[in-house]
Short mmCIF file of the C-alpha atoms (twelve columns), coordinates in Angstrom:
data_MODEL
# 
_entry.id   MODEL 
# 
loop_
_atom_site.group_PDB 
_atom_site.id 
_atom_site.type_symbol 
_atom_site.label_atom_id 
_atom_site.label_alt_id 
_atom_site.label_comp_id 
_atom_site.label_asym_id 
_atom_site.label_seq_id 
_atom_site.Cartn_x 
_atom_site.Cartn_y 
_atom_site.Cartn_z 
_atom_site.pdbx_PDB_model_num 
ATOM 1   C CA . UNK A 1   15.396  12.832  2.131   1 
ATOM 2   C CA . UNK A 2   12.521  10.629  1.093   1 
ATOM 3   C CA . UNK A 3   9.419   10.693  3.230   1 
ATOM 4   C CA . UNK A 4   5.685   9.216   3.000   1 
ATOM 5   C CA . UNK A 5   2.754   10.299  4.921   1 
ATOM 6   C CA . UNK A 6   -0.565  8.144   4.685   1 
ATOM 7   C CA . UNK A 7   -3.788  9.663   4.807   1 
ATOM 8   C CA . UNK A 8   -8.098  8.234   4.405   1 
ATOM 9   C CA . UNK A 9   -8.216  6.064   6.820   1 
ATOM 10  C CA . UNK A 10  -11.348 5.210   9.092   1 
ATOM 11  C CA . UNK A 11  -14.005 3.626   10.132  1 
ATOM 12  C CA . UNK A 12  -16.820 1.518   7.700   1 
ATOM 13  C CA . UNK A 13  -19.231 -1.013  7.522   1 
ATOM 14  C CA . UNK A 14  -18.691 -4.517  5.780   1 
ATOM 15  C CA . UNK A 15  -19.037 -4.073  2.269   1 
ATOM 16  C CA . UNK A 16  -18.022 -0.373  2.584   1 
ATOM 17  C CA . UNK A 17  -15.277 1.352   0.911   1 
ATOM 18  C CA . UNK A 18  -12.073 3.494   1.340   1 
ATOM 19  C CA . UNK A 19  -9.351  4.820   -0.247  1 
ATOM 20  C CA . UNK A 20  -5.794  5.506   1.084   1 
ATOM 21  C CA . UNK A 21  -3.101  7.857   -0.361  1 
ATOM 22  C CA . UNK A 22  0.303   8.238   0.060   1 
ATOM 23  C CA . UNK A 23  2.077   11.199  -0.641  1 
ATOM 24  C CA . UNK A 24  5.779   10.708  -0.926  1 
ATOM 25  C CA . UNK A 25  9.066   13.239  -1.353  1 
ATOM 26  C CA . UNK A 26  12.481  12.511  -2.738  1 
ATOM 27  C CA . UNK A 27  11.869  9.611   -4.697  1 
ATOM 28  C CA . UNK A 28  13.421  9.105   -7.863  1 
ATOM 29  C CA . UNK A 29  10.662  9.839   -10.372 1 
ATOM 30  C CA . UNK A 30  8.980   6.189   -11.735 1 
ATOM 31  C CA . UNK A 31  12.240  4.652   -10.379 1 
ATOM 32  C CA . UNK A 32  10.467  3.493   -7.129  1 
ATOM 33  C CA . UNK A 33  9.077   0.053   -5.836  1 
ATOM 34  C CA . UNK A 34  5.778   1.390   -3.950  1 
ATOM 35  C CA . UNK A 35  3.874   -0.724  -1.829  1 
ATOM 36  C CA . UNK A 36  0.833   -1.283  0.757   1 
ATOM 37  C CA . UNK A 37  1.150   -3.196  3.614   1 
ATOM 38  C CA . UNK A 38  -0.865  -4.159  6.798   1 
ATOM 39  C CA . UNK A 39  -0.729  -5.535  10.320  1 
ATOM 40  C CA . UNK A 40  -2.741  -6.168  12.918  1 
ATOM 41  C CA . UNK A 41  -1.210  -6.732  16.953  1 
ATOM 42  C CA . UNK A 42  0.623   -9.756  17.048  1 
ATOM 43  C CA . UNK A 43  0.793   -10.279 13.545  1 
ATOM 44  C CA . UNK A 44  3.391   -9.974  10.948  1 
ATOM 45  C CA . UNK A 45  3.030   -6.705  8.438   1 
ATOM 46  C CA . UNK A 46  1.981   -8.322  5.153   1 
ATOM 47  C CA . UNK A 47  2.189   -7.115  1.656   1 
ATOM 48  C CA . UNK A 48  -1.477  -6.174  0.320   1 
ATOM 49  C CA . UNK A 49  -0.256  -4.516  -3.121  1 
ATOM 50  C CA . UNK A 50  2.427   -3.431  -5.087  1 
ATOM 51  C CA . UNK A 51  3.335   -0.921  -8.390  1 
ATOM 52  C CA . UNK A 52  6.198   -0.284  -9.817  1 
ATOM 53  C CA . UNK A 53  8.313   2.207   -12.092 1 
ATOM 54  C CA . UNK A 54  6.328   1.111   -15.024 1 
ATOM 55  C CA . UNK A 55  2.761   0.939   -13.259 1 
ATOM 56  C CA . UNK A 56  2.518   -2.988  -12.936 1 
ATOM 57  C CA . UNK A 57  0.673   -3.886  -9.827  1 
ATOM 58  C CA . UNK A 58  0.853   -6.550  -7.992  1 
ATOM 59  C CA . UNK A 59  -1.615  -8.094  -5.116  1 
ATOM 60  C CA . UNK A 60  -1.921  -10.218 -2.335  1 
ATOM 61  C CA . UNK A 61  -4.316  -13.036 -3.174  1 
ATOM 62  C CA . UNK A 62  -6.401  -11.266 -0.064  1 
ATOM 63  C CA . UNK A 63  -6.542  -7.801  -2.062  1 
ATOM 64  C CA . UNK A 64  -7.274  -9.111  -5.822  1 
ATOM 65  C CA . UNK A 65  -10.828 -7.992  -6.690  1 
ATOM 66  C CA . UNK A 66  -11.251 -6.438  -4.197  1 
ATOM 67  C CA . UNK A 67  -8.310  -3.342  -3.684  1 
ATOM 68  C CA . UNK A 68  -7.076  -1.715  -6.632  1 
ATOM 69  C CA . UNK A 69  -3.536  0.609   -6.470  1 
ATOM 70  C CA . UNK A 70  -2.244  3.197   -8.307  1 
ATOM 71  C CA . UNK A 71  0.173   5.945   -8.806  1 
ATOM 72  C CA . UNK A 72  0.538   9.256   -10.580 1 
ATOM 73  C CA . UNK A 73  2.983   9.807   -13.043 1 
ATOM 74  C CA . UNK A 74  5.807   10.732  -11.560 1 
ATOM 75  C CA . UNK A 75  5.080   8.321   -8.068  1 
ATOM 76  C CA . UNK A 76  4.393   11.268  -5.666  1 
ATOM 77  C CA . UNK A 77  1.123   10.202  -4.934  1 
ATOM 78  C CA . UNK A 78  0.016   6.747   -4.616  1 
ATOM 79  C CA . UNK A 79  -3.544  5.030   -3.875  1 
ATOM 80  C CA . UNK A 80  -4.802  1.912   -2.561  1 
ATOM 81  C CA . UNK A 81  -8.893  1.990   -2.831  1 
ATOM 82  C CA . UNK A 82  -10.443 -0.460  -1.181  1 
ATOM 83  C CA . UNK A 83  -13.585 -2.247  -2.000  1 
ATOM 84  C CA . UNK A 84  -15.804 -4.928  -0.562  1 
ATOM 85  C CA . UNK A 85  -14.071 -4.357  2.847   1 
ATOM 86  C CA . UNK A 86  -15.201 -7.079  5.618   1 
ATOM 87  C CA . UNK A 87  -13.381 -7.541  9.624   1 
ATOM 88  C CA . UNK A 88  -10.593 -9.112  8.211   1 
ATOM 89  C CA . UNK A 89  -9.578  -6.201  6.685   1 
ATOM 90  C CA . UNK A 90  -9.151  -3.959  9.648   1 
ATOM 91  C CA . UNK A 91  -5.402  -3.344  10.443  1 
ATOM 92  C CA . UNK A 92  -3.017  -0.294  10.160  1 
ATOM 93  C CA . UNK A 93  -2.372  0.202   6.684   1 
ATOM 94  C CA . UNK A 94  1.380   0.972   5.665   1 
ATOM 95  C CA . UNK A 95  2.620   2.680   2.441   1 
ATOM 96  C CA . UNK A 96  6.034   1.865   1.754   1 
ATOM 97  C CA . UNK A 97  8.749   2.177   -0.968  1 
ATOM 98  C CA . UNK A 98  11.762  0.650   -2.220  1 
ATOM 99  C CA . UNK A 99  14.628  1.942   -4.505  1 
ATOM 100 C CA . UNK A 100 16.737  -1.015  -4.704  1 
ATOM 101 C CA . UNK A 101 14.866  -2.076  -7.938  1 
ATOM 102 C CA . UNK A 102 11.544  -0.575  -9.782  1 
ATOM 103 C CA . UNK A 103 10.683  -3.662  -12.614 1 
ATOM 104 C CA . UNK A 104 8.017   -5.784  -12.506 1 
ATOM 105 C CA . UNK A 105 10.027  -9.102  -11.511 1 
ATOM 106 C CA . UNK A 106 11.324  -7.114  -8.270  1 
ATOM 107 C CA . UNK A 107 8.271   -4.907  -7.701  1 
ATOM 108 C CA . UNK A 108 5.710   -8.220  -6.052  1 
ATOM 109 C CA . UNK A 109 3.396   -8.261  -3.313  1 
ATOM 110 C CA . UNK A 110 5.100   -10.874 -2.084  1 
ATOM 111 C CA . UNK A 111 8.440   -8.804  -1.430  1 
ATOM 112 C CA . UNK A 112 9.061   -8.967  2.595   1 
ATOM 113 C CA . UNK A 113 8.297   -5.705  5.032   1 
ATOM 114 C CA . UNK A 114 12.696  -5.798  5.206   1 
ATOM 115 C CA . UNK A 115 12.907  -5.384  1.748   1 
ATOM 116 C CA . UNK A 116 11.815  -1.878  1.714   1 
ATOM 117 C CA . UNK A 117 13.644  1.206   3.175   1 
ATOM 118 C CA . UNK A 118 11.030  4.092   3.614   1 
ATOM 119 C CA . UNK A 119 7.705   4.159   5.846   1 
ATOM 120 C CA . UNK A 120 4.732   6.149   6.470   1 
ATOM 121 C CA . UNK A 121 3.544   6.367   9.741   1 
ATOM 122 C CA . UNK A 122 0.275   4.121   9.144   1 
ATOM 123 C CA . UNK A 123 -3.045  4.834   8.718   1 
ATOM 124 C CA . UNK A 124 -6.571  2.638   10.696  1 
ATOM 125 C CA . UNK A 125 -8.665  1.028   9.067   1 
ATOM 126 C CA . UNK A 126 -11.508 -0.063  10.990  1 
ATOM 127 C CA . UNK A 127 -14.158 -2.214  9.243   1 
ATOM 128 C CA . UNK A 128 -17.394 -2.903  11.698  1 
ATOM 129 C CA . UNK A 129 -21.169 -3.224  11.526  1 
# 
């Protein structure tokens, strides 16, 4: 039974900083497409980052510079820290992950909220003056 629970969230200022982790269970050791995703109300969840089996990221043009993700070594624990945070950032945050395929070509930031089986329960991130 694989499960993810998010935790970090909160509130900061603009230009502030916070980091997000994601501890899974019953993943397949570095076999695993994990992922961060957002959404605010009324908006779609989008894909914010990406890392896969090997540890190649991926980001949303949004995230790049600014967010950086990583894993350990065998994918239990995953992080997105987040930099340089402004408004538009503020949304619940998402960790997700995907065994259907763990390479780099498959493994994008791009890859659709459907594409991927297993969900945390979402974290806020608030980012206000």
């Amino acid at each position: 039974q694989v499960q993810l629970m998010e935790s970090g969230g909160g509130a900061v200022q603009p230009g502030g900083s916070l980091r997000l982790s994601c501890q899974t269970s019953g993943l397949p050791p570095r076999r695993a497409c994990l992922a961060w995703f957002r959404q605010v109300p009324g908006k779609q969840r989008e894909g914010v980052a990406t890392i896969n089996g090997y540890g190649g990221t991926s980001y949303a043009d949004s995230a790049r510079n600014r967010f950086t993700i990583s894993q350990d070594n065998d994918q239990t624990t995953f992080v997105l820290q987040l930099s340089k945070l402004n408004p538009d950032d503020t949304a619940m945050y998402y960790c997700a992950a995907d065994t259907s395929g763990y390479g780099t070509a498959y493994c994008q930031a791009t890859r659709r909220n459907t594409d991927f089986t297993y969900w945390g329960q979402g974290i806020q991130v608030t980012v206000s003056a």
